[in-house]
Backbone as ProteinMPNN parsed JSONL, in Angstrom:
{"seq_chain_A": "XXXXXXXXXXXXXXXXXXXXXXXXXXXXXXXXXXXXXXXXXXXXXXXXXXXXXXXXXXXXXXXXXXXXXXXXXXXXXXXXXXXXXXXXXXXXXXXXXXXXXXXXXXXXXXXXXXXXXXXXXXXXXXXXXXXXXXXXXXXXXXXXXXXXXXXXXXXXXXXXXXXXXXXXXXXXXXXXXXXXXXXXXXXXXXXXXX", "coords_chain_A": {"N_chain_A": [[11.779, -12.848, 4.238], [8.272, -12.272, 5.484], [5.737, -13.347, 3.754], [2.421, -10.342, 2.795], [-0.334, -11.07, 4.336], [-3.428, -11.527, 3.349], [-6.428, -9.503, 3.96], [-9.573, -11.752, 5.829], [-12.55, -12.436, 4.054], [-14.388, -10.716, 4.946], [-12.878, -8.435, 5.853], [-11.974, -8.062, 3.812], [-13.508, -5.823, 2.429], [-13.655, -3.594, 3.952], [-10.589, -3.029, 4.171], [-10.34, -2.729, 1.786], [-11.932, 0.369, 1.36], [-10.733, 1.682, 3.305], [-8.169, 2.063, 2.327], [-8.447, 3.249, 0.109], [-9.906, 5.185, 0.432], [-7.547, 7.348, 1.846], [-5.706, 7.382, 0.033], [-7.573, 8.148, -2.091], [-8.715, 7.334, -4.414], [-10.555, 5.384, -6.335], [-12.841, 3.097, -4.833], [-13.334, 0.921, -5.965], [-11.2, -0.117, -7.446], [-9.119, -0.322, -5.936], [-10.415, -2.727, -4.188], [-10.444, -4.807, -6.657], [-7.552, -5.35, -6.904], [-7.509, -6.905, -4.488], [-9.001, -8.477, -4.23], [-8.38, -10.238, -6.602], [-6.635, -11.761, -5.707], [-7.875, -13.025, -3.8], [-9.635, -14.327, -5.472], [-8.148, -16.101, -7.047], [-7.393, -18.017, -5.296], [-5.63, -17.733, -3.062], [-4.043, -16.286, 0.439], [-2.111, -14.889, 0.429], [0.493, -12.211, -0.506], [2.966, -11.685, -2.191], [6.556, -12.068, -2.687], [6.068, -12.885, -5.596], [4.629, -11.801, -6.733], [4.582, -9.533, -6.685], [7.929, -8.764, -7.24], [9.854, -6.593, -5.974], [9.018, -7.061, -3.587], [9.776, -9.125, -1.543], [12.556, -8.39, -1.456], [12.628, -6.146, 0.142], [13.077, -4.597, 2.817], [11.83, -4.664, 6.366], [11.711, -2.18, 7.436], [11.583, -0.4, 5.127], [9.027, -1.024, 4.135], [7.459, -0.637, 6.29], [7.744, 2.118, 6.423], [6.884, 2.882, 4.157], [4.285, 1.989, 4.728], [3.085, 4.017, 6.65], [3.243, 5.898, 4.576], [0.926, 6.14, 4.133], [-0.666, 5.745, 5.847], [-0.087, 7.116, 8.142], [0.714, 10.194, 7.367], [1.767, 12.328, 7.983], [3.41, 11.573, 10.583], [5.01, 10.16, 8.761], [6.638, 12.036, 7.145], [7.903, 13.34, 8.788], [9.278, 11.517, 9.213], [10.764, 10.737, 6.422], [11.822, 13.648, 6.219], [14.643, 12.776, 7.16], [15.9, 11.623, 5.795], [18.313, 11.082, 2.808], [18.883, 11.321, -0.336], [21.22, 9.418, -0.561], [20.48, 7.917, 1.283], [18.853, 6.231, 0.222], [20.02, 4.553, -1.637], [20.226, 1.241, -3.525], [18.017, 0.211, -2.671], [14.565, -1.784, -2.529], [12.369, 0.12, -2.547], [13.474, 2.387, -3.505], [12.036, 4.097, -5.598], [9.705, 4.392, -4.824], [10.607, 5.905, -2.377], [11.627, 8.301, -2.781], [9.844, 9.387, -4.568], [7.734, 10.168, -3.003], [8.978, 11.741, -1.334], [9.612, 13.931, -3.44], [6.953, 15.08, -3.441], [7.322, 16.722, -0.381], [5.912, 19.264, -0.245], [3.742, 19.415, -0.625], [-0.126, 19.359, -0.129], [-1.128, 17.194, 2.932], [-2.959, 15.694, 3.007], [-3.693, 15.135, 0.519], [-1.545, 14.032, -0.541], [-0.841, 10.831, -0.45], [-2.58, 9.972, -2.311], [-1.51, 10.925, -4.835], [0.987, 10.048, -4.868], [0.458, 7.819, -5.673], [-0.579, 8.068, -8.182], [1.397, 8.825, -9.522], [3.7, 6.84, -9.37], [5.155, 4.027, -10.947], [3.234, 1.197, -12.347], [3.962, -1.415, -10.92], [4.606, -0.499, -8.632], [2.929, 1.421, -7.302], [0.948, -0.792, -7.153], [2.86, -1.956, -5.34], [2.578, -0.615, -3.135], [-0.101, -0.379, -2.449], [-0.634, -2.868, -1.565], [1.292, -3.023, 0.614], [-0.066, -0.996, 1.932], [-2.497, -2.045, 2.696], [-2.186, -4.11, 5.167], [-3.377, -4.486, 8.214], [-1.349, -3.686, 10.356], [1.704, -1.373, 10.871], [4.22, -2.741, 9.323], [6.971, -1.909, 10.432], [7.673, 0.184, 13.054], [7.335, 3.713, 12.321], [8.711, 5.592, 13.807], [11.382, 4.119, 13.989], [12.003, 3.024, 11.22], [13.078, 4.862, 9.596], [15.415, 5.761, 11.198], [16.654, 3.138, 10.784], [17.671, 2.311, 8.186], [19.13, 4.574, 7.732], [20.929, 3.544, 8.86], [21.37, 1.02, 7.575], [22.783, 2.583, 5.387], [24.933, 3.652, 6.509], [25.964, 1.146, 7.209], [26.489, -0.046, 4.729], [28.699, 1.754, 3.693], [30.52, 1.618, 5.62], [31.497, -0.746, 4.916], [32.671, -0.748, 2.62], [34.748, 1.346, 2.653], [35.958, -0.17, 4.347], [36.761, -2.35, 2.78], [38.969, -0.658, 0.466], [40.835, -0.194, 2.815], [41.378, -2.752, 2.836], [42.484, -3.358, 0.365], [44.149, -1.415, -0.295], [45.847, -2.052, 1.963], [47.181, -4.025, 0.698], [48.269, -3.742, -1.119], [50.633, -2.111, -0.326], [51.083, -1.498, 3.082], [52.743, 0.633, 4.081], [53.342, 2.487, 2.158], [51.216, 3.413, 1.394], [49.58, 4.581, 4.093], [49.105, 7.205, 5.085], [46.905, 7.524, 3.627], [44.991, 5.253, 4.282], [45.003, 5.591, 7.628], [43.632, 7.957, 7.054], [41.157, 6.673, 5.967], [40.339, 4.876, 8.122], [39.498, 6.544, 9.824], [37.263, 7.28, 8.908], [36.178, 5.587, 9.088], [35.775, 4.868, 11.652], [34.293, 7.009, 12.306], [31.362, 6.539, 10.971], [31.354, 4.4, 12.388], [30.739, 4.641, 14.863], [28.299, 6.491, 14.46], [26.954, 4.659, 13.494], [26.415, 3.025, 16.193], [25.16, 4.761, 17.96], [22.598, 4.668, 17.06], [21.687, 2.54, 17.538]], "CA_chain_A": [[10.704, -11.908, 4.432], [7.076, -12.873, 5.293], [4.596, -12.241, 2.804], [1.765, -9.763, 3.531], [-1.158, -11.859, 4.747], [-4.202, -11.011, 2.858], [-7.375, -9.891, 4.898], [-10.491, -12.576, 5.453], [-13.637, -11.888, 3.021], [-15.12, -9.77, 5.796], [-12.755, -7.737, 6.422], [-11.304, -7.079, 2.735], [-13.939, -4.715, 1.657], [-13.217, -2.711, 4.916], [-9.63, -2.572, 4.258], [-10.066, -1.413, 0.632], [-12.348, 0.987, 1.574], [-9.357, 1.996, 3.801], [-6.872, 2.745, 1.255], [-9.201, 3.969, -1.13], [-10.238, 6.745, 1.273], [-6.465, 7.858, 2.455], [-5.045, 7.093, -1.22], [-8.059, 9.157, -2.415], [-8.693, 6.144, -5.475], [-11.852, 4.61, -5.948], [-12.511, 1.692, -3.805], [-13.427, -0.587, -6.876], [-9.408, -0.086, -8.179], [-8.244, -1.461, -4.405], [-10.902, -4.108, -4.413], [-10.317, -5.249, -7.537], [-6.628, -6.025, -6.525], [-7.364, -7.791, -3.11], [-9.522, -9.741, -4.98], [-7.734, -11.139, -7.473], [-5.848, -12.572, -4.766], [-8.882, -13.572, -3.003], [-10.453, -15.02, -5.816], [-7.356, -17.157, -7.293], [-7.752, -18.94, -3.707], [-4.414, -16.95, -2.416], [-4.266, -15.936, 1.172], [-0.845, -14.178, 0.323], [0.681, -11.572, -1.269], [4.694, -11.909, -1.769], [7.503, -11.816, -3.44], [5.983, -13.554, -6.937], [3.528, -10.997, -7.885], [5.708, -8.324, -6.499], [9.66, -8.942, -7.127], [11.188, -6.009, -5.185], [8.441, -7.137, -2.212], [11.022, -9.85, -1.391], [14.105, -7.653, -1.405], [12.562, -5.029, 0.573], [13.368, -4.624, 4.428], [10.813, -4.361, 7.092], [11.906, -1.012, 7.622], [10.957, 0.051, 3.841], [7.822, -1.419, 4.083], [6.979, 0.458, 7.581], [7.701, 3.391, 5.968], [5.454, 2.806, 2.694], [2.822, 1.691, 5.062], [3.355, 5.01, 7.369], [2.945, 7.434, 4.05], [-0.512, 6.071, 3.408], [-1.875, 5.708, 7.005], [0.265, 8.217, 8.585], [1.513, 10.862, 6.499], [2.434, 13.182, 8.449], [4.809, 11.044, 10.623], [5.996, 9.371, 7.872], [6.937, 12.709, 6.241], [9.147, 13.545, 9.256], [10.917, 10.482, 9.155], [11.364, 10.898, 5.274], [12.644, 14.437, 6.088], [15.51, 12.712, 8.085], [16.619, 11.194, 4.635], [18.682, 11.502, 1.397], [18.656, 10.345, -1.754], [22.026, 8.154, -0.771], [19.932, 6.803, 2.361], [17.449, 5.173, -0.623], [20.602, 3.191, -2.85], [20.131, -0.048, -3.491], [17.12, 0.202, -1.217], [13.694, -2.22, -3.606], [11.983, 0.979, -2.827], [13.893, 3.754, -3.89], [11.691, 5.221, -6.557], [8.658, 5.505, -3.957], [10.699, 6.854, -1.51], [12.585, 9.508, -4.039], [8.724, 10.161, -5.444], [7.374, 10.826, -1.747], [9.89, 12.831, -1.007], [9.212, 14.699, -4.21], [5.558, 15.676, -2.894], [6.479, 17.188, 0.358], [5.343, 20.375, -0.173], [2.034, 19.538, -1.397], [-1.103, 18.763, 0.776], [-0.447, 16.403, 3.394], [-3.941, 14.777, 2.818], [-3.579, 14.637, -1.139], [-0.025, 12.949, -0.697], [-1.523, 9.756, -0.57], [-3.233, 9.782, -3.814], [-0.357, 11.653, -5.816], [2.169, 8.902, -4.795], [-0.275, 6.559, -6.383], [-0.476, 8.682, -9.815], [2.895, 9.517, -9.895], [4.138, 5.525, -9.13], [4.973, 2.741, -11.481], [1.94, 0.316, -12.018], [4.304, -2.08, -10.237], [5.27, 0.172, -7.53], [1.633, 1.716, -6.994], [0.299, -1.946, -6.757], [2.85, -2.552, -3.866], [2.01, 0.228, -2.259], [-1.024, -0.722, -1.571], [-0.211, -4.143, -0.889], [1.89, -2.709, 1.704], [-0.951, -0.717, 2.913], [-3.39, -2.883, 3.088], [-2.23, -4.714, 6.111], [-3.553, -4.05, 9.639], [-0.452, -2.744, 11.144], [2.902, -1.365, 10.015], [5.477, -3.477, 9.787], [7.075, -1.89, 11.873], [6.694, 0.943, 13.617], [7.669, 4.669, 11.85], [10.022, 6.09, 14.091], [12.311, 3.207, 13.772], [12.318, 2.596, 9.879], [14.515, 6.294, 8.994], [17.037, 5.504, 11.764], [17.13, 1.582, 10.29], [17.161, 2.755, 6.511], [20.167, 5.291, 7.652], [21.724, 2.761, 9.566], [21.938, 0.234, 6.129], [23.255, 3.332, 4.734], [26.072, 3.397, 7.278], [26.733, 0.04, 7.304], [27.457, 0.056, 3.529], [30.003, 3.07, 3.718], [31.519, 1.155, 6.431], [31.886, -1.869, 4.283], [33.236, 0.148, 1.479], [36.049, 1.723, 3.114], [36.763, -1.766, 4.885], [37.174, -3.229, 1.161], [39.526, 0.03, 0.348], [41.614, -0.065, 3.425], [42.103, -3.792, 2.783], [42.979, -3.025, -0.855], [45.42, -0.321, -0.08], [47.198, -2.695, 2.628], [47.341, -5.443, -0.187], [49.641, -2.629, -2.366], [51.526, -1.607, 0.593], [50.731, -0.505, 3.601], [53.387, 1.695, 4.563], [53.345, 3.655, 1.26], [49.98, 4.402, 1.855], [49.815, 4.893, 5.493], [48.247, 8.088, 5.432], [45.205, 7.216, 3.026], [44.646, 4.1, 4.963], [44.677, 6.908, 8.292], [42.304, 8.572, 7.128], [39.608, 5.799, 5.663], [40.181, 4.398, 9.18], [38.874, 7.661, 10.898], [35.852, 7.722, 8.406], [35.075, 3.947, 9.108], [35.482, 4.869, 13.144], [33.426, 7.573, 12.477], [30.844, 5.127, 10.73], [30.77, 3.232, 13.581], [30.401, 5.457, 16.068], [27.296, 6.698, 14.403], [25.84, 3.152, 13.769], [26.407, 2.435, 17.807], [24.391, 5.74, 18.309], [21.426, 4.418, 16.459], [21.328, 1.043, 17.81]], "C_chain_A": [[9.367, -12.631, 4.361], [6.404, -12.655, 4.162], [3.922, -11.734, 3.764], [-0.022, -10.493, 3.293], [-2.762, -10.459, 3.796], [-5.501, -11.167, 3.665], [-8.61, -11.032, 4.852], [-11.598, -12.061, 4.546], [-13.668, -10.646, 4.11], [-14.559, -8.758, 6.438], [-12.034, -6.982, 5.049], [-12.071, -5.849, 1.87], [-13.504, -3.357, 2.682], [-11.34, -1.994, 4.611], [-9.27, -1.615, 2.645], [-10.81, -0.183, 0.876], [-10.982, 2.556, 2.488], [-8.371, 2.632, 3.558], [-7.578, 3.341, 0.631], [-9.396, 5.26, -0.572], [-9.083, 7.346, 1.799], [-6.188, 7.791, 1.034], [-6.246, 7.971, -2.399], [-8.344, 8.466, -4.171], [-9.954, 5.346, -5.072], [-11.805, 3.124, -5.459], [-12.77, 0.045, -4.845], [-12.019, -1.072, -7.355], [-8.767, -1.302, -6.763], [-8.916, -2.554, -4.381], [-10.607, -4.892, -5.395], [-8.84, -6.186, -7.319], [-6.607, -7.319, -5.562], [-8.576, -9.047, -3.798], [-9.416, -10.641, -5.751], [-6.953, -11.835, -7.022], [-6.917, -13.482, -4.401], [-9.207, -14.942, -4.624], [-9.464, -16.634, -6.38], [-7.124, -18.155, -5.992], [-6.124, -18.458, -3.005], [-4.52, -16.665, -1.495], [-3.204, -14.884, 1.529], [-0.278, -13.461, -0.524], [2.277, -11.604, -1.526], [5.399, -11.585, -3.095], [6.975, -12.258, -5.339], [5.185, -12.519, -7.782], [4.57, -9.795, -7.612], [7.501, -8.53, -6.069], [9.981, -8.028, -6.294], [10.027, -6.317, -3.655], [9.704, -8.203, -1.704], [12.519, -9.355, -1.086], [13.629, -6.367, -0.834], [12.488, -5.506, 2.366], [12.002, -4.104, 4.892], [10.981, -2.38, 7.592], [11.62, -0.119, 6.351], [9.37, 0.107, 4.456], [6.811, -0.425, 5.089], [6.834, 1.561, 7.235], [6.933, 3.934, 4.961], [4.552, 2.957, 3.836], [2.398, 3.258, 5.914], [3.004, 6.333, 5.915], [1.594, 7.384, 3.664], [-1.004, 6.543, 4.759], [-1.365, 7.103, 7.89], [1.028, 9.647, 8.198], [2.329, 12.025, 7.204], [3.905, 12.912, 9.497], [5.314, 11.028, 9.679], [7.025, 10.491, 6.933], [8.048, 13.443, 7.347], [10.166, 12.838, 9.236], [11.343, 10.402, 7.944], [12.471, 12.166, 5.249], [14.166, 14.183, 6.916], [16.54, 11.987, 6.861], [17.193, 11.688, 3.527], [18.894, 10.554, 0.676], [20.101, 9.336, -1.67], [21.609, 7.094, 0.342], [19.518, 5.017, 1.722], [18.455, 3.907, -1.574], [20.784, 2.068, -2.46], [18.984, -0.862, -2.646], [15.926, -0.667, -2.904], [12.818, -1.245, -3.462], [11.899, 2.413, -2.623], [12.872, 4.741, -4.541], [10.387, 5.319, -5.583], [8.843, 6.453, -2.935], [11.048, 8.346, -1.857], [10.932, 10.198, -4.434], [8.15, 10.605, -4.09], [7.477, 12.207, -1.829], [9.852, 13.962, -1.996], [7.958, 15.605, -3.354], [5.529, 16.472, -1.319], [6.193, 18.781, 0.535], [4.406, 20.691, -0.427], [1.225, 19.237, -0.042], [-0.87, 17.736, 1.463], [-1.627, 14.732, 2.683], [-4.53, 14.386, 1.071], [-2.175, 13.559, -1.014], [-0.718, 11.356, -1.16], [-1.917, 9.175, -2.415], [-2.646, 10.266, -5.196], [0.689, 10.718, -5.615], [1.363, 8.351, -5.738], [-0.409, 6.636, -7.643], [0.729, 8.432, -9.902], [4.113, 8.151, -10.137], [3.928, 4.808, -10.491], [3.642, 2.014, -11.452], [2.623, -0.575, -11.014], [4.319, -1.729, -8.487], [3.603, 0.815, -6.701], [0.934, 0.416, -6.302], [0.988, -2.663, -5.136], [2.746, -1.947, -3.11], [0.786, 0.069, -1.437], [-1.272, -2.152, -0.971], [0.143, -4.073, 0.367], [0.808, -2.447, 2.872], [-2.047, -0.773, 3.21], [-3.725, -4.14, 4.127], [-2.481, -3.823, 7.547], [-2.708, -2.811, 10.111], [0.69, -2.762, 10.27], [3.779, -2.679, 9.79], [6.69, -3.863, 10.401], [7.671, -0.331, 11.56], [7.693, 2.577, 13.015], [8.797, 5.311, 12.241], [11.615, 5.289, 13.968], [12.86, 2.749, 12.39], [13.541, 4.074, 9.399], [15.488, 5.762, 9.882], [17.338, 3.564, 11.18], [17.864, 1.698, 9.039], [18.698, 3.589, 7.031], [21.073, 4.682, 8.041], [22.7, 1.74, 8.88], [23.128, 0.972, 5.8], [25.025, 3.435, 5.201], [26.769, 2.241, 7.015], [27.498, -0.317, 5.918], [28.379, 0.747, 3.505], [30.857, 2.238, 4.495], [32.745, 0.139, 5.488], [32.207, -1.459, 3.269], [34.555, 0.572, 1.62], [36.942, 0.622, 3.489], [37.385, -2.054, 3.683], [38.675, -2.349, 0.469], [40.586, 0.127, 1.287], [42.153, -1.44, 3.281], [43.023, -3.863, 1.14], [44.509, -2.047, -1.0], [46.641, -0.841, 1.024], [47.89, -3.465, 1.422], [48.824, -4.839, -0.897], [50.621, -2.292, -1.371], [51.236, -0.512, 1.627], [51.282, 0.361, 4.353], [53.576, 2.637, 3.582], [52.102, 4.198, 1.199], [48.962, 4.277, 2.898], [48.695, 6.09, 5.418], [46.749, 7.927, 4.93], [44.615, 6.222, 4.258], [44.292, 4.889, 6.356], [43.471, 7.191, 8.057], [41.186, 8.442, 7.228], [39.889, 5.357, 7.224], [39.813, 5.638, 10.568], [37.671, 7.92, 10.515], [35.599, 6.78, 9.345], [34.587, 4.175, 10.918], [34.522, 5.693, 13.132], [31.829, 7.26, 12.146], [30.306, 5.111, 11.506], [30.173, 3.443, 14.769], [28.684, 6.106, 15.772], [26.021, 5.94, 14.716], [25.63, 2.847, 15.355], [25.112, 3.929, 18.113], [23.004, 5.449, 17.688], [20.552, 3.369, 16.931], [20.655, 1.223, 18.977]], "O_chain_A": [[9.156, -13.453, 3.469], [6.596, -11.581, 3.593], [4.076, -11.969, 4.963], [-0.7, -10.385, 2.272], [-2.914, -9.239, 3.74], [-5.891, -12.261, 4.072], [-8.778, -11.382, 3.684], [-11.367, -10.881, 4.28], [-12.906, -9.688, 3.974], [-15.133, -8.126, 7.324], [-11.636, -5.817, 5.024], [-11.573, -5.143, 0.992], [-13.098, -2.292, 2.219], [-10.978, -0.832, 4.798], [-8.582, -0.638, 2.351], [-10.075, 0.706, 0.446], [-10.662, 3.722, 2.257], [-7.768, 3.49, 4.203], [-7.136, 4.488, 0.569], [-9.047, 6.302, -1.125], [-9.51, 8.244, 2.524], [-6.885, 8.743, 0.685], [-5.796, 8.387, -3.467], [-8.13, 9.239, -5.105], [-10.293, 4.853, -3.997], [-10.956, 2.257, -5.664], [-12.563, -1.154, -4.659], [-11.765, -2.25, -7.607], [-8.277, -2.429, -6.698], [-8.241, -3.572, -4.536], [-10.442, -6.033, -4.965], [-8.831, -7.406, -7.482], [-5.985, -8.37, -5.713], [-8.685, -10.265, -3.651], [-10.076, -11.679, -5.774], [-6.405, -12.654, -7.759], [-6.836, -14.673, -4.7], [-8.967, -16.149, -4.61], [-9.824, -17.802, -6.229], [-6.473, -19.18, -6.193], [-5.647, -19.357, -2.313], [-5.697, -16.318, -1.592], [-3.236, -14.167, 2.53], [-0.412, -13.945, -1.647], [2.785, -11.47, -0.413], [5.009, -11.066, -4.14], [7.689, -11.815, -6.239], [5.09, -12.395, -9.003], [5.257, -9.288, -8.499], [8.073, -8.458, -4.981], [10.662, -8.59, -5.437], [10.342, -5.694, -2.641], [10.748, -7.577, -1.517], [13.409, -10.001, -0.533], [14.197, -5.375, -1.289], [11.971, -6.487, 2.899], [11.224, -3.405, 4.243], [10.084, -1.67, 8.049], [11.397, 1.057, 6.639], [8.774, 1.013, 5.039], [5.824, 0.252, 4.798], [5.847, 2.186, 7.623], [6.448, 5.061, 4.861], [4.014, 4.057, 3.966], [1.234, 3.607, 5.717], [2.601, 7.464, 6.186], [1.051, 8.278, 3.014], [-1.664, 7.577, 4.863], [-2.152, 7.984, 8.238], [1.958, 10.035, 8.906], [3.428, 12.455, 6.851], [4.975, 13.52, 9.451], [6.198, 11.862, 9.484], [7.934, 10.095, 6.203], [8.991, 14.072, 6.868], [11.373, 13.082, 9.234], [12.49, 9.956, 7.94], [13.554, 12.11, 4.668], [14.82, 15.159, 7.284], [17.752, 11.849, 7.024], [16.719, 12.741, 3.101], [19.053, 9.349, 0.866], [20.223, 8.502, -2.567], [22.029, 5.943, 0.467], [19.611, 3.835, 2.05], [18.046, 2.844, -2.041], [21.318, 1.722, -1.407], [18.972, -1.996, -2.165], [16.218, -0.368, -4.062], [12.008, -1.414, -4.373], [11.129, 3.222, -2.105], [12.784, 5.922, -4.203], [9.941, 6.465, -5.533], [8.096, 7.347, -2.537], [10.726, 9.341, -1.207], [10.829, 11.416, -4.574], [8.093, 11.835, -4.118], [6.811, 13.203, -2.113], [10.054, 15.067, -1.492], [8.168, 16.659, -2.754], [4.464, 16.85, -0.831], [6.338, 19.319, 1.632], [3.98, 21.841, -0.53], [1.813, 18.919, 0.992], [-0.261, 16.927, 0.763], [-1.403, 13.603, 2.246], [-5.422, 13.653, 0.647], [-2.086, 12.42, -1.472], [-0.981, 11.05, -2.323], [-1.56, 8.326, -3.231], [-3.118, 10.082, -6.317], [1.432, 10.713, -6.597], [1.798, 8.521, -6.877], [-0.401, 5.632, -8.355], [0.989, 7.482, -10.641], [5.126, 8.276, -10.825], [2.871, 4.878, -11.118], [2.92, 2.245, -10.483], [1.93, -0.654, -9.999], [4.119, -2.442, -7.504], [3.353, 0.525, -5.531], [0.446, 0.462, -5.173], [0.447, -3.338, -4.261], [2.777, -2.496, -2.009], [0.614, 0.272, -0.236], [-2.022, -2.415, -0.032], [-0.38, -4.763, 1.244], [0.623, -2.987, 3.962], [-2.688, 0.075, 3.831], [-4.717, -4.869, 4.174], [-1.919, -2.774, 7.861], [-2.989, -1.62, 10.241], [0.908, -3.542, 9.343], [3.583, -3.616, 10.564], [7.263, -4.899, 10.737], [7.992, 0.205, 10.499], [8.876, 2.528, 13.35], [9.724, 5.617, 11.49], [12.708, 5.848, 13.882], [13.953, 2.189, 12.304], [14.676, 3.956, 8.937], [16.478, 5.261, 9.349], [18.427, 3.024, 11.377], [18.852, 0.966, 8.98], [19.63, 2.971, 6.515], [22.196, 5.064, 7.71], [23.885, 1.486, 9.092], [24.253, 0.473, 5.822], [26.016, 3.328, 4.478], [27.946, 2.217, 6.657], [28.657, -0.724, 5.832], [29.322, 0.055, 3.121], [32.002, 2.098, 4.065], [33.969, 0.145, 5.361], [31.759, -2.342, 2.538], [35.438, 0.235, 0.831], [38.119, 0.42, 3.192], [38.613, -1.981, 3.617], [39.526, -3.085, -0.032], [41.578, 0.595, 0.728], [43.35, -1.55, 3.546], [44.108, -4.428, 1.0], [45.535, -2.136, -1.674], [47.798, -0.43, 1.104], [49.114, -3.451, 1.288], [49.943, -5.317, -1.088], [51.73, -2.193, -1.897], [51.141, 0.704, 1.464], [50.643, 0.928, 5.239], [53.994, 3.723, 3.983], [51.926, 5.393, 0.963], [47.786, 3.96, 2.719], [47.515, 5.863, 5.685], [45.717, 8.121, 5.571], [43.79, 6.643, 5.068], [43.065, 4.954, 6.436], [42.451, 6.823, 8.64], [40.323, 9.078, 7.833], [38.963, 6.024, 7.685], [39.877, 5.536, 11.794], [36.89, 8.557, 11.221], [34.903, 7.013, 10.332], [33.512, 3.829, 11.408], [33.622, 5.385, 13.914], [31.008, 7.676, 12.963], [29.165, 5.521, 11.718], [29.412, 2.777, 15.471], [27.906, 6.191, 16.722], [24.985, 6.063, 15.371], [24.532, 2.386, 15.669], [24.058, 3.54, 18.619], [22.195, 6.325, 17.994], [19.332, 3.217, 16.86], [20.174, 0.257, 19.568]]}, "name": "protein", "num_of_chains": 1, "seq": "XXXXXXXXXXXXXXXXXXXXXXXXXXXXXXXXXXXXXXXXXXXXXXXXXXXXXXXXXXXXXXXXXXXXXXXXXXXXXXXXXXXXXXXXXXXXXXXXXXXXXXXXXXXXXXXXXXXXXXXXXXXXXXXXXXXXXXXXXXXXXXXXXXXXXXXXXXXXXXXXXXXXXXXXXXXXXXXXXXXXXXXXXXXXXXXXXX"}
């Protein structure tokens, strides 16, 4: 995973300004961050200050960056999710706390994730959305994110149908059947996504 490139002087008061005004958080809180980058002579933000930034897919990230700048997409493609989309996902608990908020204001959301968040999780939030552009692009992160989701189940059953040959697979024939109509079914989804 890249890190997320931190803007030049001249353009980082603009971008806190940015968040601060969608995130609804005074702009000295966001500066203050991008600066402490800035000032330690950093041009990067990554995995060291933020551990689950590193273990998070471009399709997370898109989707963080999408509930700040675009909330209202981003809140259809959240409604396309469930809470087993998010396991094992590095950011479950913002997507789970989102998803909490949508029945509130679309144009408070923003700034109620940011209360409601971890200090860790808040801080990569705006990390996230403090770059230019998504990471990539909204409609594509829910069907990616559901797609993981798939692909684990797949690989689950695989592990179970090879387990259940191992014991015998004519005494359990029919189980084995069956997981092999989920896993097709699975697959058939994942091909529909792709």
């Amino acid at each position: 995973m890249s890190p997320q490139r931190i803007p030049e002087a001249a353009a980082r008061d603009q971008f806190a300004d940015r968040i601060a005004h969608k995130a609804r958080i005074t702009e000295d809180v966001v500066r203050a961050e991008i600066r402490k980058a800035a000032v330690a002579k950093r041009t990067e933000l990554g995995a060291r200050e933020f551990p689950a930034f590193g273990q998070m897919k471009d399709a997370e990230k898109g989707l963080i960056w999408s509930v700040i700048h675009n909330t209202r997409e981003a809140f259809e493609a959240l409604a396309t999710l469930d809470g087993t989309d998010f396991e094992g996902l590095a950011g479950r608990e913002i997507f789970e706390t989102a998803q909490s908020l949508h029945k509130g204001p679309l144009d408070l959301i923003p700034s109620t994730l940011l209360q409601r968040l971890s200090t860790v999780n808040a801080q990569l939030v705006t990390s996230i959305a403090a770059t230019a552009n998504p990471p990539a692009p909204h409609s594509e992160c829910a069907r990616a994110l559901k797609r993981l989701r798939w692909e684990r189940e797949r690989a689950a059953i695989q592990r179970e149908i090879d387990r259940l040959q191992e014991l015998g697979a004519l005494r359990h024939e029919r189980e084995i059947e069956a997981l092999w109509l989920k896993k097709k079914d699975l697959m058939h989804r994942i091909e529909e996504l792709s």
